[in-house]
N, CA, C and O atoms as CSV, one atom per row, in Angstrom:
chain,resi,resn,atom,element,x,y,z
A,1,UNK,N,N,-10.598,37.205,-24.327
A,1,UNK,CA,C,-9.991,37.981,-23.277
A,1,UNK,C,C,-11.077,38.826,-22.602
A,1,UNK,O,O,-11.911,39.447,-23.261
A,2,UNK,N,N,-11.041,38.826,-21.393
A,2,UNK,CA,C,-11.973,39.725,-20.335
A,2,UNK,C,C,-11.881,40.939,-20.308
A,2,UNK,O,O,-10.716,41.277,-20.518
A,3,UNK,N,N,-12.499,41.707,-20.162
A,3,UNK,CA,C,-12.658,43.229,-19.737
A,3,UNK,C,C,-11.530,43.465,-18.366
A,3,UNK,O,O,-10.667,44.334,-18.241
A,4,UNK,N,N,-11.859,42.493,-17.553
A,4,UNK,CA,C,-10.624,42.157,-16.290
A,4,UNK,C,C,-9.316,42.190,-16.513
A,4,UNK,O,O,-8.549,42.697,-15.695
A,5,UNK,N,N,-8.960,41.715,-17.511
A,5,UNK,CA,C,-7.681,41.158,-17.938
A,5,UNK,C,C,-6.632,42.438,-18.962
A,5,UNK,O,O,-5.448,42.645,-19.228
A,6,UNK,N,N,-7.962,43.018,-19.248
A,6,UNK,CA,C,-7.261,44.526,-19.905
A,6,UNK,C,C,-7.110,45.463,-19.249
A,6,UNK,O,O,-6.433,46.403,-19.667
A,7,UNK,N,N,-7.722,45.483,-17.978
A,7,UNK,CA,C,-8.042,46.489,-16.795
A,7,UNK,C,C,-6.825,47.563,-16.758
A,7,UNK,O,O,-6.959,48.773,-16.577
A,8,UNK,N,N,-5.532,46.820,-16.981
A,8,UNK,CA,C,-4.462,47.836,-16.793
A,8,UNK,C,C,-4.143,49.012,-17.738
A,8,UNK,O,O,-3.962,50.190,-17.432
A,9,UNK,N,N,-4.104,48.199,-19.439
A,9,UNK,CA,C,-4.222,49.518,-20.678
A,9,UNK,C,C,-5.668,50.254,-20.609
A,9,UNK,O,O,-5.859,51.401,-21.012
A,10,UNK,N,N,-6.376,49.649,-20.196
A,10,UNK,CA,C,-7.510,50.346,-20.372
A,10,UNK,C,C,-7.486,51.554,-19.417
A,10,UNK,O,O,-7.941,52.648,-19.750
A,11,UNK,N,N,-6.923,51.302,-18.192
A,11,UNK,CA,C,-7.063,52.469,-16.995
A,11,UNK,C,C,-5.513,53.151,-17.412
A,11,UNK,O,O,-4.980,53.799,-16.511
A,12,UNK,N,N,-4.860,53.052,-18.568
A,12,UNK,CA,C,-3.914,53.779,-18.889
A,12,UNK,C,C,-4.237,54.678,-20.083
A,12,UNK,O,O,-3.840,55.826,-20.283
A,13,UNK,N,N,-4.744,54.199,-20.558
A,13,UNK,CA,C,-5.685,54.885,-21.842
A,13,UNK,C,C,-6.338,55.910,-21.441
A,13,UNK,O,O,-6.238,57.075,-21.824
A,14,UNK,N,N,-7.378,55.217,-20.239
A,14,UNK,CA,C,-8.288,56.498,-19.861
A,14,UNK,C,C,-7.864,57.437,-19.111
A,14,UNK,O,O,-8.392,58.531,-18.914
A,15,UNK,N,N,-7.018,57.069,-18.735
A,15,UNK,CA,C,-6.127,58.139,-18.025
A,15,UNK,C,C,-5.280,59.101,-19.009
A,15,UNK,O,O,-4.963,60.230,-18.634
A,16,UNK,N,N,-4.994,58.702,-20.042
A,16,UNK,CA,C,-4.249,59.314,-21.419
A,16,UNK,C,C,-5.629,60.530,-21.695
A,16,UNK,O,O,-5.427,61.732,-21.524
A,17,UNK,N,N,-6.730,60.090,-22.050
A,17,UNK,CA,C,-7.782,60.525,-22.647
A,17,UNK,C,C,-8.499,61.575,-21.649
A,17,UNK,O,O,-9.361,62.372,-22.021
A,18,UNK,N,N,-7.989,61.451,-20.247
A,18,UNK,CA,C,-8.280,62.694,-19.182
A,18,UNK,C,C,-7.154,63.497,-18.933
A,18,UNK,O,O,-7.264,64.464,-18.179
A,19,UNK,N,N,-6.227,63.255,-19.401
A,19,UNK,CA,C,-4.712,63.901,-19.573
A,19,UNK,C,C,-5.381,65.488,-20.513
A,19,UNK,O,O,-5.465,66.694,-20.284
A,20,UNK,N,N,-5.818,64.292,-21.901
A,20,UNK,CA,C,-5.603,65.421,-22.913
A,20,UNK,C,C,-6.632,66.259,-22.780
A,20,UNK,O,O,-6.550,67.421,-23.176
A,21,UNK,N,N,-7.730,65.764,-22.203
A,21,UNK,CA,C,-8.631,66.923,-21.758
A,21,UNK,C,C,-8.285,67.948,-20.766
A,21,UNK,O,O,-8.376,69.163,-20.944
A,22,UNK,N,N,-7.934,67.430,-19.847
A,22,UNK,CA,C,-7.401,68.622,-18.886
A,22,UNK,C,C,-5.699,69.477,-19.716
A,22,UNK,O,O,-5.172,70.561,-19.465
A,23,UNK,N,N,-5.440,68.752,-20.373
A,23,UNK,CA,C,-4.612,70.038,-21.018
A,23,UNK,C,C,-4.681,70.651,-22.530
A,23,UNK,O,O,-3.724,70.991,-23.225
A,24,UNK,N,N,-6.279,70.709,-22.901
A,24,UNK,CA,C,-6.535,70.835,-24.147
A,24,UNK,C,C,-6.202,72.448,-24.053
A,24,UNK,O,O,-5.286,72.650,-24.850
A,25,UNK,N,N,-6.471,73.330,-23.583
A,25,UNK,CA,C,-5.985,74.518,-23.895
A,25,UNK,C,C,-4.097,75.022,-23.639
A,25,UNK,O,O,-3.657,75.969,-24.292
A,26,UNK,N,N,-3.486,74.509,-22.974
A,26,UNK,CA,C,-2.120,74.226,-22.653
A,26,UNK,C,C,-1.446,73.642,-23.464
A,26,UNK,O,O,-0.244,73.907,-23.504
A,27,UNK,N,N,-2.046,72.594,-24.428
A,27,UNK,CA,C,-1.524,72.419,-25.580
A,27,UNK,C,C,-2.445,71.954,-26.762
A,27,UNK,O,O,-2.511,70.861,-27.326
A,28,UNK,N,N,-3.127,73.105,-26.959
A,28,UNK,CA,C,-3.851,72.688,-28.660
A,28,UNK,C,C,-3.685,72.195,-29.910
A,28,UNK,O,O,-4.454,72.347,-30.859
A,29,UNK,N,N,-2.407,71.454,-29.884
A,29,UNK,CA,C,-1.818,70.832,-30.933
A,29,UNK,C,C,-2.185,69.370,-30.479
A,29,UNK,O,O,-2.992,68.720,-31.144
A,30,UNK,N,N,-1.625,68.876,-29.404
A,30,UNK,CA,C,-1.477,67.502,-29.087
A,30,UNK,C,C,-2.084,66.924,-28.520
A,30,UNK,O,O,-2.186,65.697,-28.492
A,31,UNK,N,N,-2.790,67.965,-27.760
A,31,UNK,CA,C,-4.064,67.290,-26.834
A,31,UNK,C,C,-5.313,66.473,-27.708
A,31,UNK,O,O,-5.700,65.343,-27.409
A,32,UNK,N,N,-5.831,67.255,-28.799
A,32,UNK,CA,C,-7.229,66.109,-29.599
A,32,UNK,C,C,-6.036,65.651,-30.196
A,32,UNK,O,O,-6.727,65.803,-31.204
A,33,UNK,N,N,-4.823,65.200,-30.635
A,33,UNK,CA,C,-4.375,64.364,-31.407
A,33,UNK,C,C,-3.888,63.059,-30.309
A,33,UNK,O,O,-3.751,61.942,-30.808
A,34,UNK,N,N,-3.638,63.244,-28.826
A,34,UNK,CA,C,-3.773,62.497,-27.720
A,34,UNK,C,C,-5.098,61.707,-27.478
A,34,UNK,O,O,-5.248,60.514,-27.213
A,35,UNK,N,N,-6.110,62.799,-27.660
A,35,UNK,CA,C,-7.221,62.013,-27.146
A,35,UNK,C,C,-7.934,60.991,-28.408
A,35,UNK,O,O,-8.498,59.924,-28.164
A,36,UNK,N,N,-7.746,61.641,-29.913
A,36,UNK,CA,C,-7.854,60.905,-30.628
A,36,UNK,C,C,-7.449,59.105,-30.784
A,36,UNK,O,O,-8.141,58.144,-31.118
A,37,UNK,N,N,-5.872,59.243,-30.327
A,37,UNK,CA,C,-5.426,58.099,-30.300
A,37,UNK,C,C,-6.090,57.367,-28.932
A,37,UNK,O,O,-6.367,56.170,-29.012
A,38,UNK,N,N,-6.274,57.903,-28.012
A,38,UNK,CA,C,-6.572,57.342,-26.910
A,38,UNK,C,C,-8.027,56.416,-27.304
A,38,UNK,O,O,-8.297,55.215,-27.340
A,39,UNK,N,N,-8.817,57.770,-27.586
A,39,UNK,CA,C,-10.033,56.339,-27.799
A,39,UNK,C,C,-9.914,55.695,-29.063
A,39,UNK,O,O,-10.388,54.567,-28.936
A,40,UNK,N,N,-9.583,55.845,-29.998
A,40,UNK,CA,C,-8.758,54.654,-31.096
A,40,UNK,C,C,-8.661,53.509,-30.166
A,40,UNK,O,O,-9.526,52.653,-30.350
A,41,UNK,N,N,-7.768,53.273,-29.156
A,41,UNK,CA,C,-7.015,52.357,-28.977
A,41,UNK,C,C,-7.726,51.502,-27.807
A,41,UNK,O,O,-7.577,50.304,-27.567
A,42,UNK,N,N,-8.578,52.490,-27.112
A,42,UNK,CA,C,-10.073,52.091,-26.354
A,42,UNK,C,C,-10.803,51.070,-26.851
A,42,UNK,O,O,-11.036,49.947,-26.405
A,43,UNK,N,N,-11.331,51.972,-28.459
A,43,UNK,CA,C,-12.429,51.379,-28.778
A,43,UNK,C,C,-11.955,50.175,-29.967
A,43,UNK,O,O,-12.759,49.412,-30.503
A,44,UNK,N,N,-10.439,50.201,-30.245
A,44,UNK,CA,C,-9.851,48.926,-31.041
A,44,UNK,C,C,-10.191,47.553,-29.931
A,44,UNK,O,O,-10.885,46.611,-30.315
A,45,UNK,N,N,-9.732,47.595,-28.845
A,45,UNK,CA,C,-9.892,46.544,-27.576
A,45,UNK,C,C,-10.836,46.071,-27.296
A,45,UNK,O,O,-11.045,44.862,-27.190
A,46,UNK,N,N,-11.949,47.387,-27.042
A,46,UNK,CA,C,-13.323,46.372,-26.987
A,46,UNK,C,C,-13.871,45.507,-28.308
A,46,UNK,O,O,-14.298,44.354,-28.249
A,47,UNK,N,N,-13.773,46.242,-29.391
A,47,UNK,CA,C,-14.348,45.810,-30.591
A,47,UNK,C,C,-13.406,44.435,-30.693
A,47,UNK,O,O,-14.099,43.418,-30.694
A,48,UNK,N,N,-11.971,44.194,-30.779
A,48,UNK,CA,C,-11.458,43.217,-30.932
A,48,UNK,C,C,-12.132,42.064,-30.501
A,48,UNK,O,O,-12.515,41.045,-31.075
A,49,UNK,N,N,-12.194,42.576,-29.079
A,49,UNK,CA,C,-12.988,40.708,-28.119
A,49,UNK,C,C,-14.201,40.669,-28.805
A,49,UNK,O,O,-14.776,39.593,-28.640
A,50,UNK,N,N,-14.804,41.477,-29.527
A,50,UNK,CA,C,-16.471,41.137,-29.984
A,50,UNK,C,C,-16.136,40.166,-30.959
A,50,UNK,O,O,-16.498,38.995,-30.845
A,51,UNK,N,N,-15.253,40.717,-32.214
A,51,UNK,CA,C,-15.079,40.362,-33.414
A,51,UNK,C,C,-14.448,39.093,-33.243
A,51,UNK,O,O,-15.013,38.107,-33.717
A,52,UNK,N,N,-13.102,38.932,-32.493
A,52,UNK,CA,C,-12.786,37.430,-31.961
A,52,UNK,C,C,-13.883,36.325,-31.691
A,52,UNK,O,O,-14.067,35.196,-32.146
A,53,UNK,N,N,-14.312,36.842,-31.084
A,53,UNK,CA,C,-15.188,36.320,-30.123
A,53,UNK,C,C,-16.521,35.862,-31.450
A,53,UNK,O,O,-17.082,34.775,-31.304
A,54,UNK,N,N,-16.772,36.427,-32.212
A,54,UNK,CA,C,-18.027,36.050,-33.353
A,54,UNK,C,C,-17.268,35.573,-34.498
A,54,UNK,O,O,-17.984,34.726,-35.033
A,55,UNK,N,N,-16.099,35.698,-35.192
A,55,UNK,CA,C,-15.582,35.098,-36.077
A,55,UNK,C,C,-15.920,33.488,-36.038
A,55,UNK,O,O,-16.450,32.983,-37.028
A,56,UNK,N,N,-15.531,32.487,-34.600
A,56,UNK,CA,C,-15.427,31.421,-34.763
A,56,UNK,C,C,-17.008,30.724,-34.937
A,56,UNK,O,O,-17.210,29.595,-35.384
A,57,UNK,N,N,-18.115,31.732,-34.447
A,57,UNK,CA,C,-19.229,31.426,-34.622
A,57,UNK,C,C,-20.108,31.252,-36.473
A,57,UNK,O,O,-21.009,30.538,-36.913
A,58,UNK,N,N,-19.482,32.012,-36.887
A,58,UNK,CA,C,-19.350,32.522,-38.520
A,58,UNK,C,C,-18.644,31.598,-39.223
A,58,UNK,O,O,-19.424,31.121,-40.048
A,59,UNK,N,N,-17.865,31.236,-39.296
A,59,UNK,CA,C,-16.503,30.658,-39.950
A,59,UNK,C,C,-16.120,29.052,-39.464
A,59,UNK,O,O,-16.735,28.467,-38.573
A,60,UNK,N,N,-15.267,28.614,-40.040
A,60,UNK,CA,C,-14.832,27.423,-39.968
A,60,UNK,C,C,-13.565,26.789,-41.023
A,60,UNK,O,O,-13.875,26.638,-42.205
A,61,UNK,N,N,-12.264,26.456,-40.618
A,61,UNK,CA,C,-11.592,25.815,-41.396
A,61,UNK,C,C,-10.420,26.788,-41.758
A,61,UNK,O,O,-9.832,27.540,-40.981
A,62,UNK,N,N,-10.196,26.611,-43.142
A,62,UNK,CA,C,-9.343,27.262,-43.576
A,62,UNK,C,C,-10.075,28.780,-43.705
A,62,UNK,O,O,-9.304,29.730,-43.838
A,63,UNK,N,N,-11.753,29.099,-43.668
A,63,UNK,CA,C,-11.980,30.315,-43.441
A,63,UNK,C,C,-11.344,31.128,-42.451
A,63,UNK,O,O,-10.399,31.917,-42.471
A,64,UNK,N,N,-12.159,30.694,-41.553
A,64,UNK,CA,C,-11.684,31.225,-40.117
A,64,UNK,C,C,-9.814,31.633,-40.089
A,64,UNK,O,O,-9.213,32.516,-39.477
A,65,UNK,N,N,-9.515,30.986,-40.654
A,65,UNK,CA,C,-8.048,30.915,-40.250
A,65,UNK,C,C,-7.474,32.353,-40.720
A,65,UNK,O,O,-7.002,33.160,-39.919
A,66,UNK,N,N,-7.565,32.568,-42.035
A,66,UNK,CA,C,-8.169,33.528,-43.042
A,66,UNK,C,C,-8.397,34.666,-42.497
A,66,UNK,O,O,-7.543,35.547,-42.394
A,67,UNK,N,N,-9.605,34.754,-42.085
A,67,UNK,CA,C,-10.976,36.002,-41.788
A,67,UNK,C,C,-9.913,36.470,-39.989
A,67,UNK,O,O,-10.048,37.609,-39.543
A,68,UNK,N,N,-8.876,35.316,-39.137
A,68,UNK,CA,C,-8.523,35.680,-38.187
A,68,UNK,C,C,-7.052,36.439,-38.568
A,68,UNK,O,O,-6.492,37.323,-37.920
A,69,UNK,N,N,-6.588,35.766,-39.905
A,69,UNK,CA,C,-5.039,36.746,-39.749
A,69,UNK,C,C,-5.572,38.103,-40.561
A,69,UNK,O,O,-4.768,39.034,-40.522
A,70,UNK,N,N,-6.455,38.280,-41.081
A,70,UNK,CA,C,-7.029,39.458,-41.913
A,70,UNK,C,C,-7.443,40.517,-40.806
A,70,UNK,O,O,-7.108,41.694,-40.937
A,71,UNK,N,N,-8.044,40.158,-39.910
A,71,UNK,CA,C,-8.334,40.432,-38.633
A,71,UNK,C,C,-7.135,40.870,-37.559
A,71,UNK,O,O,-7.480,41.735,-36.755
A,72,UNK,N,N,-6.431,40.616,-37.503
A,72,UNK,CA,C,-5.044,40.889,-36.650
A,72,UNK,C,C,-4.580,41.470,-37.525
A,72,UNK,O,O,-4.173,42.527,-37.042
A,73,UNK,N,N,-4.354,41.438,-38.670
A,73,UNK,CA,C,-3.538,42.366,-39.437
A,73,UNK,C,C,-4.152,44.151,-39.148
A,73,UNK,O,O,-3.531,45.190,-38.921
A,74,UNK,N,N,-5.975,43.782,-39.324
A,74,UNK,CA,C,-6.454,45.559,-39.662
A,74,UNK,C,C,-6.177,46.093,-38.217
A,74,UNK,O,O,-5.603,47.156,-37.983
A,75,UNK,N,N,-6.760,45.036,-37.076
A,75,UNK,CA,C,-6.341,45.376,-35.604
A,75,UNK,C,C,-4.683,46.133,-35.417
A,75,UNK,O,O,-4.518,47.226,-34.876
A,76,UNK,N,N,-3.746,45.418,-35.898
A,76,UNK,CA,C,-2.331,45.750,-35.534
A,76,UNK,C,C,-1.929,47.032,-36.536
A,76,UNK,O,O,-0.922,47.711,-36.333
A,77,UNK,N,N,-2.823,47.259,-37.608
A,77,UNK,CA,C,-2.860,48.812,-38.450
A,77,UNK,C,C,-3.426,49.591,-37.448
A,77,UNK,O,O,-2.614,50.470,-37.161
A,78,UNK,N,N,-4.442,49.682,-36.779
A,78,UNK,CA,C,-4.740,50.518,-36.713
A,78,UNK,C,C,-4.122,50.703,-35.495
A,78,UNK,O,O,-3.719,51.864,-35.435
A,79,UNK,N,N,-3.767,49.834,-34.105
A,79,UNK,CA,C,-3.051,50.123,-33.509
A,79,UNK,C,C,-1.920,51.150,-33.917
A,79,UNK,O,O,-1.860,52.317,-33.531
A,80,UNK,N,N,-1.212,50.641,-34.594
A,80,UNK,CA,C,0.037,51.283,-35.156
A,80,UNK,C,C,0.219,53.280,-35.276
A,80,UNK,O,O,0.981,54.162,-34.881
A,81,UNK,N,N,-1.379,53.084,-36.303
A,81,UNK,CA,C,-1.644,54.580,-36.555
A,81,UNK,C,C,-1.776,55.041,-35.346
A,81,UNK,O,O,-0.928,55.895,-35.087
A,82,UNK,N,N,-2.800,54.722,-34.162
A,82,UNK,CA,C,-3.144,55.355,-32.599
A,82,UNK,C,C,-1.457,55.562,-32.105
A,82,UNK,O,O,-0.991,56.701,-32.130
A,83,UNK,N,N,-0.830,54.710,-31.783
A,83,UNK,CA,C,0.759,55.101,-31.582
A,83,UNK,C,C,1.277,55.970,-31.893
A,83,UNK,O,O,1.988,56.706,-31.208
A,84,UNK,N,N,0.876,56.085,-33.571
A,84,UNK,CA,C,1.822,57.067,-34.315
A,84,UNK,C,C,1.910,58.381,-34.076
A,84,UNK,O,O,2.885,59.133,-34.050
A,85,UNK,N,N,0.016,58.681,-33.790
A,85,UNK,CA,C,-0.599,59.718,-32.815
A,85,UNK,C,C,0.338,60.059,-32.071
A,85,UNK,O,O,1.208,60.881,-32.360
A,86,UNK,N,N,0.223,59.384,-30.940
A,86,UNK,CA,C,0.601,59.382,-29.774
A,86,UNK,C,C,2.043,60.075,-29.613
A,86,UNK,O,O,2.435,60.923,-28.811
A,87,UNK,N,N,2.721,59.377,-30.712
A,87,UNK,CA,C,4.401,60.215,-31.018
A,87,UNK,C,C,4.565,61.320,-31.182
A,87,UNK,O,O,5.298,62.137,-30.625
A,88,UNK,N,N,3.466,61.422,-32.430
A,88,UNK,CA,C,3.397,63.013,-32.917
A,88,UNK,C,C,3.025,63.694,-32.012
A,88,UNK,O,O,3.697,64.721,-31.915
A,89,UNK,N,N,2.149,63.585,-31.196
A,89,UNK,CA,C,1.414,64.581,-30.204
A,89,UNK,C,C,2.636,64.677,-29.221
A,89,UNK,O,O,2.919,65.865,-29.061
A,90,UNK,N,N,3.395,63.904,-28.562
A,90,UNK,CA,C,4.449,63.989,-27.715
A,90,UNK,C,C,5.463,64.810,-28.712
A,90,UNK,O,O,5.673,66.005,-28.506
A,91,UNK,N,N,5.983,64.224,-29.630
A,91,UNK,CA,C,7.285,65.107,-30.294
A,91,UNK,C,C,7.187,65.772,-31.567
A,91,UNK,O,O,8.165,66.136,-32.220
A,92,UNK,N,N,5.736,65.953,-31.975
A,92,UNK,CA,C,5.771,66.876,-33.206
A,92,UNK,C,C,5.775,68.401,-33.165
A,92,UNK,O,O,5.517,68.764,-32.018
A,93,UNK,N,N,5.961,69.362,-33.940
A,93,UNK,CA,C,5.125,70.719,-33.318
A,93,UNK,C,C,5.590,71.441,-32.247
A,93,UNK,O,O,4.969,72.356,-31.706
A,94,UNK,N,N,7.086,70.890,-31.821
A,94,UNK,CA,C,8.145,71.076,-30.927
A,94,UNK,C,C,8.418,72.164,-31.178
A,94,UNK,O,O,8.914,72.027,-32.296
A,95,UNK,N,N,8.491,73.878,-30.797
A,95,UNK,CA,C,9.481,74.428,-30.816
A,95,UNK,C,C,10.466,74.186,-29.876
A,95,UNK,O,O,10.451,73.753,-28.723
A,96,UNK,N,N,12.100,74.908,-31.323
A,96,UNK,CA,C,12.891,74.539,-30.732
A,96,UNK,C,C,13.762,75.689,-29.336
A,96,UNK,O,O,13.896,76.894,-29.549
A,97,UNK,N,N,14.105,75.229,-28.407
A,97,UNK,CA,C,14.441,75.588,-27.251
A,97,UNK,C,C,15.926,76.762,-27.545
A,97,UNK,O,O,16.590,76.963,-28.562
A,98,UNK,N,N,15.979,77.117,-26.700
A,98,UNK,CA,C,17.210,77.760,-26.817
A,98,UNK,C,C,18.797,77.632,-26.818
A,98,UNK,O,O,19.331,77.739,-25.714
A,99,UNK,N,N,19.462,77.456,-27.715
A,99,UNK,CA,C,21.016,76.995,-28.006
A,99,UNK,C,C,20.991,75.801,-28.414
A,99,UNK,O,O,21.842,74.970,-28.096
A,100,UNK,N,N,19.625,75.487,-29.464
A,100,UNK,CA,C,19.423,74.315,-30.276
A,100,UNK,C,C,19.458,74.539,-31.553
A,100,UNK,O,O,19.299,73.612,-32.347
């Protein structure tokens, strides 16, 4: 997959990751736990196409096959955790409002 072809999460990400900077003092809870996930999920994307991309050079057969679902599995963890971020920073740490 191309750098082209991600163009859209990627310019949503970085836009996440200039979010939390411009409101790191406005909200000091969620903002580095925003930007945390943000480049998590940056730097999961690029690294993915490398590692894709060199596995089949490395490997062969029932390896490869192997070394690729082992590979999507740690990719789709760690995704998961950057998300999880992402929740918490949106709905954790909430005080609650009035006539709640």
């Amino acid at each position: 997959m191309t750098i082209v072809s991600q163009l859209p999460e990627l310019m949503v990400w970085f836009a996440g990751l200039v979010l939390a900077l411009m409101n790191w003092r406005r909200t000091p809870r969620a903002a580095p736990l925003l930007l945390l996930a943000m480049v998590t999920l940056i730097t999961l994307r690029l690294v993915t196409g490398y590692v894709n991309g060199l596995l089949p050079a490395l490997m062969s057969g029932p390896q490869l096959s192997d070394a690729l679902a082992l590979s999507n599995f740690a990719q789709s963890a760690i995704a998961a955790v950057a998300w999880g971020m992402v929740l918490v920073a949106v709905f954790g740490g909430r005080q609650r409002g009035r006539g709640e």
